[in-house]
C-alpha positions, 0 to 999 in steps of 0.5 A: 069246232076244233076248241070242243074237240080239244075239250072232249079229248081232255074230259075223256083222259080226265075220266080215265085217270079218275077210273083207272086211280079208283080202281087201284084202290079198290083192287089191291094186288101186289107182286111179291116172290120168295125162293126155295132152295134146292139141294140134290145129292147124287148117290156114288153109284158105278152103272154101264148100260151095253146096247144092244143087248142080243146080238145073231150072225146068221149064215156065217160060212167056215173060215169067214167073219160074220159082219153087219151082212150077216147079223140079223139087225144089221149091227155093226158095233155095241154102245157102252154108256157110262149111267151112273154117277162117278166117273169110270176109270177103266173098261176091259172085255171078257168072253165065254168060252169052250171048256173042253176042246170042241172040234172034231166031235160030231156036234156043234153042242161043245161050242161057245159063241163067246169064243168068236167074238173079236172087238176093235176100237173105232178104226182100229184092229180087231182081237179076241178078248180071250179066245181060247184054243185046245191042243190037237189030239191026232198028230198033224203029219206034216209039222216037225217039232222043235226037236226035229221030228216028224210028225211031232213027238207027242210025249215032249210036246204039245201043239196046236192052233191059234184060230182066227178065220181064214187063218191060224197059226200053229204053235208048240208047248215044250213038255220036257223042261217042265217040272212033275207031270208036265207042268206047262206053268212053270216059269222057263217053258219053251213056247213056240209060235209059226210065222206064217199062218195055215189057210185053205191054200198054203200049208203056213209055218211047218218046221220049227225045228229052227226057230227063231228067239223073240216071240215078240218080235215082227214075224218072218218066214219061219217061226219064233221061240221064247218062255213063258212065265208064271202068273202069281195070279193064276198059280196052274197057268204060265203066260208071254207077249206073242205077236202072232201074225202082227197081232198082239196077244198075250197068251197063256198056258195052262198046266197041262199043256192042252189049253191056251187062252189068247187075251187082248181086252181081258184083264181078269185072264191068266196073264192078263194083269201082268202081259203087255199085250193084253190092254184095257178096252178104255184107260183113264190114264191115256184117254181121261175118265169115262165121265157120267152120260158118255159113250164110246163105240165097240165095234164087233163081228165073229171070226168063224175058224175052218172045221165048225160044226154045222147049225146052231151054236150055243149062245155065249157071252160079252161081258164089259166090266168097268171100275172107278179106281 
C-alpha cells in the first residue's frame, strides 16, 4: 500500500513537468526593459507668494494696536513663500502711506492703512516699514524750541510727531541753516528728537532747548540732536540713524521740512539704501539664501495713534519685494 502511494505521487509530479515544459514552449513570453531618459530644465524665474492676501482689524480703539483679537480671521502673521526657481537674495517691505497730513481735518478719508502697519520678525520688535509723520500745522504751547521759545518759533522751526500708538515722540526740524527756501535736505540740518514719549498721561519731552549730541544714542530724560545728510538717491530728502524710544529708525526729511518718513524694512525710501537703521527684512548675507519652497514668517499688527478719525480707513498696502542679486 504504501509502494502504490509512492508510485502515484511520482506519476502526478511526472505529469506536471511534462505539462508545465510544454507549456513554455507553447507560450513564449519574455521580460525585457529599455529606459527613456528624462531631462527637465527649470526656467530662472524670481516669484514670492504672500498669504494671506486680505487682511481687516476691526474695532481697534485710538491709541491701541489691532491684534489677532481684532482681525477678522484671527491672523496673527503673513507667510512669504519663496515659488520660484532661483534662490532669493534679499526680502525688504514697503508700505503705502498718507500724502497730505490727514489729522485734524474732520474725516477718516485722508488716511492709509498702510501707515499703520508695524512688522517683526518671529520673536522680534515690531517697526514700521516706513511710517510717515507730517509736521504740526497749530503751535503746541506747551513745547520750547531748541532756541529756547515758547511756543516754538514756526518761522525757524518745524515739529512734530513720531506716532506709534500710545506713544509719540516730538521732534524738530531747524529751518535757519538750511539753504533758499528752507531746504531741510541739505546736508548739516539740525534735527532733533524727545527722549521720553508723549502718552494720554504724561506731557513726555517738552523743552529742547538742551539737547543733547547724539541722535543715536540710548535716550535719556531730555532730548537729542544731530544733522541729517543728503540722500544722493533722493536729491529733495535728508536723512539720519535715530533711535527713537529704543527703536531703530532712520528717519528722513524732506525739503520742505513738513514730512518725515520713518524707515526700518524699507530699503527703497528716502535713506533707506544709505541709513544704518534701516535693514533688509531678509539678508542672504547673514541668513543664507532664500531657497526655492521655503518661507519665513512676518508677523504683523496696526499701531492706531490717538487723534484717528472714526469709521473706515482707506485701504492701503504691504508690498514684499524680493531680489536674487
Amino acid at each position: 500500500m504504501v509502494r502504490r502511494n509512492i508510485l502515484l505521487v511520482t506519476l502526478v509530479s511526472l505529469l506536471a513537468l511534462l505539462f508545465f515544459g510544454g507549456s513554455a514552449n507553447a507560450f513564449p513570453w519574455t521580460n525585457d526593459s529599455q529606459n527613456s531618459t528624462i531631462i527637465v530644465r527649470i526656467q530662472q524665474q524670481t516669484y514670492v507668494n504672500l498669504d494671506p492676501a486680505v487682511l481687516n482689524w476691526v474695532g481697534v480703539n485710538p491709541g491701541s494696536e489691532g491684534n489677532s483679537t481684532h482681525e477678522n480671521n484671527g491672523y496673527t502673521a503673513i507667510q512669504i513663500e519663496n515659488i520660484g526657481s532661483r534662490n532669493i537674495t534679499y526680502i525688504w517691505l514697503n508700505t503705502t502711506y498718507p500724502r497730505i497730513r490727514p489729522e485734524a481735518r474732520g474725516t477718516a478719508d485722508f488716511y492709509d492703512t498702510g501707515n499703520f502697519v508695524a512688522i517683526a520678525r518671529e520673536n522680534d520688535r515690531y517697526y514700521f516699514p516706513n511710517r510717515v509723520d507730517y509736521n504740526e500745522t497749530r503751535s503746541l504751547v506747551y513745547l520750547k524750541d531748541p532756541a529756547g521759545s515758547r511756543p516754538p518759533n514756526a518761522g525757524n522751526y518745524h515739529y512734530g510727531r513720531f506716532r506709534n500708538g500710545s506713544s509719540e515722540w516730538f521732534w524738530f526740524v531747524d529751518k535757519t541753516g538750511s539753504g533758499p527756501g528752507d531746504d531741510c535736505s541739505e546736508t548739516g540740518t539740525n534735527f532733533y528728537i524727545g527722549d521720553v514719549a508723549h502718552t494720554r498721561t504724561s506731557t513726555g519731552s517738552a523743552d529742547f532747548s538742551s539737547c543733547d549730541a547724539g541722535l543715536t544714542n540710548a535716550p535719556a530724560a531730555n532730548c537729542r540732536s544731530g544733522t541729517l545728510t543728503n540722500d544722493p538717491d533722493y536729491p529733495d530728502w535728508a536723512y539720519a540713524d535715530v533711535n527713537v524710544g529704543g527703536a531703530l529708525y532712520t528717519v528722513a526729511v524732506n525739503s520742505a521740512c513738513n514730512m518725515t518718513m520713518w524707515n526700518h524694512w524699507n530699503k527703497d525710501g528716502p535713506g533707506g539704501h544709505f541709513g544704518s537703521y534701516s535693514e533688509m527684512f531678509w539678508n542672504g548675507t547673514t541668513n543664507g539664501n532664500f531657497t526655492p519652497g521655503n518661507s519665513t514668517v512676518a508677523n504683523i499688527k496696526v499701531f492706531i495713534p490717538y487723534g484717528t478719525y472714526e469709521g473706515n480707513i482707506a485701504s492701503g498696502q504691504l508690498m514684499v519685494i524680493v531680489s536674487d542679486q
